[in-house]
C-alpha atoms as a printed R data frame, in Angstrom:
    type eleno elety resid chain resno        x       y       z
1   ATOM     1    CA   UNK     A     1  -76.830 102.532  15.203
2   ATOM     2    CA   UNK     A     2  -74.210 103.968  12.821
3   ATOM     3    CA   UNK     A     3  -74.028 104.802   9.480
4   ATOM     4    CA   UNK     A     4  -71.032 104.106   7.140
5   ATOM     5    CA   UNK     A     5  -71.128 108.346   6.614
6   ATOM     6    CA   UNK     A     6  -69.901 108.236   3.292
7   ATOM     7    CA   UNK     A     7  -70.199 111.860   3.421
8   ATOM     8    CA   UNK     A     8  -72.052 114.825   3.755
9   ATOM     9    CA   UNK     A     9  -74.213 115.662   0.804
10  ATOM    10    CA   UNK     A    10  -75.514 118.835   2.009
11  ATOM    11    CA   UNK     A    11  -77.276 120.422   5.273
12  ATOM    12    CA   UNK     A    12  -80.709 121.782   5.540
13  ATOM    13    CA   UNK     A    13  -81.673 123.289   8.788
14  ATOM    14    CA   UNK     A    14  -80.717 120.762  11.638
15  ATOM    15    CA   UNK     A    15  -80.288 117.856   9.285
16  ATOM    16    CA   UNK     A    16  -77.588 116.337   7.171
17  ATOM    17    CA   UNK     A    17  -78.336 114.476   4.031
18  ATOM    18    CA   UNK     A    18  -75.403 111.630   3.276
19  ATOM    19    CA   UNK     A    19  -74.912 108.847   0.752
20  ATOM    20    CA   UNK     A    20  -76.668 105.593   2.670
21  ATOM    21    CA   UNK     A    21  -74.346 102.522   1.323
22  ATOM    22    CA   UNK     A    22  -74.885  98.895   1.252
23  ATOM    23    CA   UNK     A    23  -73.867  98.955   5.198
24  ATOM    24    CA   UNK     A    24  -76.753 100.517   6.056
25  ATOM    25    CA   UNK     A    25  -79.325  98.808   4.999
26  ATOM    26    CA   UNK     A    26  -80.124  97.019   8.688
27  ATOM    27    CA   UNK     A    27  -80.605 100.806   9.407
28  ATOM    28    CA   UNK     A    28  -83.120 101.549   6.609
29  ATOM    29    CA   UNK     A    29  -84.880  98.230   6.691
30  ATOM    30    CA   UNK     A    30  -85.566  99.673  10.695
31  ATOM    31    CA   UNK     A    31  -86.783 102.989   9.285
32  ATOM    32    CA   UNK     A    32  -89.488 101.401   6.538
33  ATOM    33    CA   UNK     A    33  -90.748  99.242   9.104
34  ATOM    34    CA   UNK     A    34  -91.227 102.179  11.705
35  ATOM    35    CA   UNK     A    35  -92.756 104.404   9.171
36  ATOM    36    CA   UNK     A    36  -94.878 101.350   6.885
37  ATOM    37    CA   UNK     A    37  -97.573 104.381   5.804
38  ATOM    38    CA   UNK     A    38  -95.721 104.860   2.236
39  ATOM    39    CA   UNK     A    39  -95.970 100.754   1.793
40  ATOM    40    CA   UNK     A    40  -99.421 100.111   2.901
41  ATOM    41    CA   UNK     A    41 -100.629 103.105   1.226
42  ATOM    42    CA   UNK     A    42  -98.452 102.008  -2.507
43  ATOM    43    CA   UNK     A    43  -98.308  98.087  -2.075
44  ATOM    44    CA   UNK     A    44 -101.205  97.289  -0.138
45  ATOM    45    CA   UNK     A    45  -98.735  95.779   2.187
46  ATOM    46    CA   UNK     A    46  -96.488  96.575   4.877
47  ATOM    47    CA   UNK     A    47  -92.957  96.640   4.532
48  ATOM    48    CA   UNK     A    48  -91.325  92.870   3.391
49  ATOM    49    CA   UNK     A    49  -88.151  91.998   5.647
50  ATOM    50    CA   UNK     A    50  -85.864  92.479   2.516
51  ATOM    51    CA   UNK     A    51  -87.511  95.772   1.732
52  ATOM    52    CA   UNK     A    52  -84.355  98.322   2.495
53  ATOM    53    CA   UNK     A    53  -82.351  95.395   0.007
54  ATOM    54    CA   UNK     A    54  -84.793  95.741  -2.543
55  ATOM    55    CA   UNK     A    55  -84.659  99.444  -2.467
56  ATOM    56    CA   UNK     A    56  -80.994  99.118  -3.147
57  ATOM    57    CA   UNK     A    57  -80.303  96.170  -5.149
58  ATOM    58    CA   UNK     A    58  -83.646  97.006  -7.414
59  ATOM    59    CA   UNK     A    59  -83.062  97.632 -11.029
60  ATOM    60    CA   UNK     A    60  -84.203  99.887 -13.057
61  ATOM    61    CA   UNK     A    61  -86.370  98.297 -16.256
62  ATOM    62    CA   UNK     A    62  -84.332  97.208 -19.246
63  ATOM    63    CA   UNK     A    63  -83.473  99.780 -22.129
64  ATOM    64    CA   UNK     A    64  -83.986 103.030 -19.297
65  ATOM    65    CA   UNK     A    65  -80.971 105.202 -20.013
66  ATOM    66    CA   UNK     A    66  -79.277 106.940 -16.907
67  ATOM    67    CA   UNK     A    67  -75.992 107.654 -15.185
68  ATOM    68    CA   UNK     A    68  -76.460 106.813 -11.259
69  ATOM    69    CA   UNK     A    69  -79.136 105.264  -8.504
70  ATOM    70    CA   UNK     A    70  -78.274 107.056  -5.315
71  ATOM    71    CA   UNK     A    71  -79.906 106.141  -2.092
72  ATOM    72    CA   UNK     A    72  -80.340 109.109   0.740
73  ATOM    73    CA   UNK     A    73  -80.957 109.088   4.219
74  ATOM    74    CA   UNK     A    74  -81.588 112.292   6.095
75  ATOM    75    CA   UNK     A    75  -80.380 112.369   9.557
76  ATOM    76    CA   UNK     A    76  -80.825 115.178  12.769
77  ATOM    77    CA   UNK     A    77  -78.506 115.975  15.160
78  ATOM    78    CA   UNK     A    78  -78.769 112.603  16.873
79  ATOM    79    CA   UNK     A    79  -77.774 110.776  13.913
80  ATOM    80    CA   UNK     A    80  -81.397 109.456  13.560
81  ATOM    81    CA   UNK     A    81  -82.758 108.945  10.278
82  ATOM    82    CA   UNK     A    82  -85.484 111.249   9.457
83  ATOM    83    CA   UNK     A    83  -85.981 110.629   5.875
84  ATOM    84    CA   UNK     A    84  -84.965 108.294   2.701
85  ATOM    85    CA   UNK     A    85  -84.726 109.003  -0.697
86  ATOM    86    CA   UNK     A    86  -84.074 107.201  -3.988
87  ATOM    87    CA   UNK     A    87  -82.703 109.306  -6.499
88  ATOM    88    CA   UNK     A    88  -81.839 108.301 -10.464
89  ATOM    89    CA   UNK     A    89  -79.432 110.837 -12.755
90  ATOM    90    CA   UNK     A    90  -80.186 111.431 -16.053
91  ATOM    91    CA   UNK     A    91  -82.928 109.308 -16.485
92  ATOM    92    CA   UNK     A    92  -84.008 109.094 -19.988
93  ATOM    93    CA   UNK     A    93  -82.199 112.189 -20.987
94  ATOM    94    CA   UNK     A    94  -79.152 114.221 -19.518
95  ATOM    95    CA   UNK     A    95  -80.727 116.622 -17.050
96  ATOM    96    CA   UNK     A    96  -83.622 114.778 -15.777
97  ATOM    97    CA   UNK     A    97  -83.446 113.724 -12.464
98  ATOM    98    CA   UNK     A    98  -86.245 111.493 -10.684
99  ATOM    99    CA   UNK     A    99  -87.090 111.249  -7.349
100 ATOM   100    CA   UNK     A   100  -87.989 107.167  -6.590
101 ATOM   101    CA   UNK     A   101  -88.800 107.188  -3.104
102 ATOM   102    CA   UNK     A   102  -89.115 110.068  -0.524
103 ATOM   103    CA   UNK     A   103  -90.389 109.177   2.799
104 ATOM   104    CA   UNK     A   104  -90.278 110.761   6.081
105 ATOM   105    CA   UNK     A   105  -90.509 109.622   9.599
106 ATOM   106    CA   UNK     A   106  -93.925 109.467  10.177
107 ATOM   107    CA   UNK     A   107  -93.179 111.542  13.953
108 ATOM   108    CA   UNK     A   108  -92.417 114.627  11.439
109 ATOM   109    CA   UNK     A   109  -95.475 114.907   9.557
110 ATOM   110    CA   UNK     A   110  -97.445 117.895   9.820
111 ATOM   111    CA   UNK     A   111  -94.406 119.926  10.424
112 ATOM   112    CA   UNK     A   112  -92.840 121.421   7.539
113 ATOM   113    CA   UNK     A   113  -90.364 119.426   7.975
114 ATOM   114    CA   UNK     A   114  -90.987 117.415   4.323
115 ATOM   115    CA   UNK     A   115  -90.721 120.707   2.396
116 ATOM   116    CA   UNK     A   116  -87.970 121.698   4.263
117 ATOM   117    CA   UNK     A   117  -85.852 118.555   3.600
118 ATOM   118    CA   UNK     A   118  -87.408 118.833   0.189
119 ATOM   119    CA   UNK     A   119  -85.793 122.282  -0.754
120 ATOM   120    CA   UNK     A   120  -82.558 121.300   0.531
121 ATOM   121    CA   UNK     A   121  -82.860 118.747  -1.795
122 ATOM   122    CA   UNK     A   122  -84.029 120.203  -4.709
123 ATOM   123    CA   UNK     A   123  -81.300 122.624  -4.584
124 ATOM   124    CA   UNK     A   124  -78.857 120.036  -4.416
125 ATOM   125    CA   UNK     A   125  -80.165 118.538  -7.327
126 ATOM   126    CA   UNK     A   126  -79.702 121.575  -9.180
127 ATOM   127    CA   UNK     A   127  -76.952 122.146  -8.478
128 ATOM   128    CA   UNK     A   128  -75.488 118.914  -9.274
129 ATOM   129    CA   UNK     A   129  -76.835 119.184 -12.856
130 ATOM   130    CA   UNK     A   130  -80.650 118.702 -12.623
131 ATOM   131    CA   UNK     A   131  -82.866 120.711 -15.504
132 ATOM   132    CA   UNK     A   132  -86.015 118.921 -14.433
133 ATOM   133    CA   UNK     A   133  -87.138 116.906 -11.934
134 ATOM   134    CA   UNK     A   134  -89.513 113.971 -12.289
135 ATOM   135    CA   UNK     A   135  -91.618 111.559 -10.182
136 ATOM   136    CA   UNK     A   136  -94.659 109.659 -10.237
137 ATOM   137    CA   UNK     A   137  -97.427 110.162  -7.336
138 ATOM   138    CA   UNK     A   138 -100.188 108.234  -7.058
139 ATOM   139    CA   UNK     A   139 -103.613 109.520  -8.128
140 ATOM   140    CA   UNK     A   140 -106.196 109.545  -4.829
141 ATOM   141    CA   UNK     A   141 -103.250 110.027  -2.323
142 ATOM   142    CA   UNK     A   142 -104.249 113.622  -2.027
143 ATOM   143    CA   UNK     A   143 -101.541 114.336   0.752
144 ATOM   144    CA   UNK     A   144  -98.550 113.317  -1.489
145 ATOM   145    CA   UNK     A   145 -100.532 115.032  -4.454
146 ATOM   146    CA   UNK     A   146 -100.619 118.426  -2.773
147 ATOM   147    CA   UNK     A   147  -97.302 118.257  -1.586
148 ATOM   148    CA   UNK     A   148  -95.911 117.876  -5.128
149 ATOM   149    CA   UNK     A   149  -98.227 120.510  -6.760
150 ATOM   150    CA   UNK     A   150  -97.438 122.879  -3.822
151 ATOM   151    CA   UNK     A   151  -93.466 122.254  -4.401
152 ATOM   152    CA   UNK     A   152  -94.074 123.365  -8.150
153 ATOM   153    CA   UNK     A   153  -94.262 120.024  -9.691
154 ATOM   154    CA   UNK     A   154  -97.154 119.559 -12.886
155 ATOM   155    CA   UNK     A   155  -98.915 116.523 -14.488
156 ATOM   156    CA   UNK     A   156  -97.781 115.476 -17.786
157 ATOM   157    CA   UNK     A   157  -99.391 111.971 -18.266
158 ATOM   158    CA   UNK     A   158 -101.525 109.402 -16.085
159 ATOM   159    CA   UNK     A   159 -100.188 105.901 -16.258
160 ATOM   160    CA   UNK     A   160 -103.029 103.515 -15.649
161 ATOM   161    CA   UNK     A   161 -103.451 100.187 -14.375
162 ATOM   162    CA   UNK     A   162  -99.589 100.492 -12.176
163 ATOM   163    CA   UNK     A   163  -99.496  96.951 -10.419
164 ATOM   164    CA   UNK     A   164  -97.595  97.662  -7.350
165 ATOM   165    CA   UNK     A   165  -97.280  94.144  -4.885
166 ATOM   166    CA   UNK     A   166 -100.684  93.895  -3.325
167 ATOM   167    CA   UNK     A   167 -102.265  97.239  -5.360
168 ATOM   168    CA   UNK     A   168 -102.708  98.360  -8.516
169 ATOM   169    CA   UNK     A   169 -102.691 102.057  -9.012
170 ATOM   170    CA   UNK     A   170 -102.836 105.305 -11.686
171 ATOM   171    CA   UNK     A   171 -100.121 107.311 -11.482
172 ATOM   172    CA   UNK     A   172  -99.928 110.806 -12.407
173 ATOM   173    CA   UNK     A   173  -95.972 111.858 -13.852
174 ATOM   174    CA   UNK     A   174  -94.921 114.740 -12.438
175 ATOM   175    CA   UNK     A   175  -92.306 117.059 -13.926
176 ATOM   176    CA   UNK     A   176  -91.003 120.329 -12.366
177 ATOM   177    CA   UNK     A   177  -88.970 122.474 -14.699
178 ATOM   178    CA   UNK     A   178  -85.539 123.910 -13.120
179 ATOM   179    CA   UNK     A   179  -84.065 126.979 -14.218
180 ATOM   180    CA   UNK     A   180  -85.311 128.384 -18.067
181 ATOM   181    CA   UNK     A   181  -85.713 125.042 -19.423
182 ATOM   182    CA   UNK     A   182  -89.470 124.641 -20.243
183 ATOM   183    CA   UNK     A   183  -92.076 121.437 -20.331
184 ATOM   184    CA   UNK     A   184  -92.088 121.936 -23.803
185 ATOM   185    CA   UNK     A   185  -88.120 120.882 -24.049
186 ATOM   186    CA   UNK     A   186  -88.403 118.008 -21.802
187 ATOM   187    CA   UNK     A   187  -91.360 116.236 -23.609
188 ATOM   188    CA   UNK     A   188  -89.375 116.841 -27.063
189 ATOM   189    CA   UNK     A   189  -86.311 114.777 -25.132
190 ATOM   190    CA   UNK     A   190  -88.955 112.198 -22.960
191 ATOM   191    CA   UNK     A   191  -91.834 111.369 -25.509
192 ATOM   192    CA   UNK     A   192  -92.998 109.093 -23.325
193 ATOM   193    CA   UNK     A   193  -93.903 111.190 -20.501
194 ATOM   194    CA   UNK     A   194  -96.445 113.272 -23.369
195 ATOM   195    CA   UNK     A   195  -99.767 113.447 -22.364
196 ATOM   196    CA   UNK     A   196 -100.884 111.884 -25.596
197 ATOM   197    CA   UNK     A   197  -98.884 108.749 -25.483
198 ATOM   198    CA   UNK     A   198 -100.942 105.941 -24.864
């Protein structure tokens, strides 16, 4: 398989991560069935056969303010992919940058290689314009929760009652602060991620 390599985003170790394109979503769709752990765990469900099409073509809910919905694949030396991502720009405000999706092959788990494909891309992020990064995680999957926490990430708000295909879920929003900008100055510029909002 091939990707459309619409160029290198940035290299971490012995993996590049590129821009994935509408061209290679026969190669993604492959990945999220291979690795259906994130699905069955979120949705209740494995994988559907238009999943990597959803994951491109999905919009984001009406009235959300952003710039961009990037989709990226991580791939080793081989040109396998190792890991997808989903990332939005300037979601709600300038500088805050969420992270939709980020799953790795399950064959790398338990190696450090999530953080390390993780760093890469937070410093990416950064350096692309990011002031905060933001995510949701859901409550009771402990080994996504301590991931987050141990990359520096920290509850604002638990979102209750999340119906996700098959599942229905709490989800804790996540926020990690880049740089001198403070939790205090992103809940003044997202009210709705405060921990008192209903």
């Amino acid at each position: 398989m091939s990707f459309e390599m619409g160029g290198i985003l940035f290299e971490v170790e012995d993996y590049s991560a590129i821009e994935l394109g509408r061209g290679d979503i026969p190669i993604v769709q492959t990945f999220l069935e291979d690795n259906p752990e994130y699905f069955l765990s979120a949705e209740g469900c494995p994988p559907t056969k238009t999943q990597a099409k959803e994951e491109f073509e999905s919009e984001l809910p009406e009235g959300w303010a952003f710039t961009n919905k990037r989709t990226i694949g991580f791939v080793d030396a081989s040109k396998e992919l190792t890991a997808f991502a989903t990332i939005v720009s300037d979601l709600f405000a300038d500088g805050v940058w969420h992270i939709g999706l980020l799953i790795l092959s399950t064959d790398k788990h338990g190696q450090g290689v999530a953080r390390c494909l993780y760093k890469g891309l937070e410093s990416w992020l950064k350096a692309s314009g990011a002031r905060w990064l933001r995510l949701g995680v859901i409550a009771g999957n402990v080994r996504a929760e301590r991931f987050w926490e141990r990359n520096g990430y920290l509850e604002t708000r638990r979102r209750y009652g999340v119906v996700m295909r098959n599942a229905t879920h709490t989800m804790r929003v996540m926020i990690k602060p880049l740089g001198e900008a403070g939790i205090g100055e992103y809940l003044s510029l997202v009210s709705r991620d405060h921990p008192d909002v209903p």
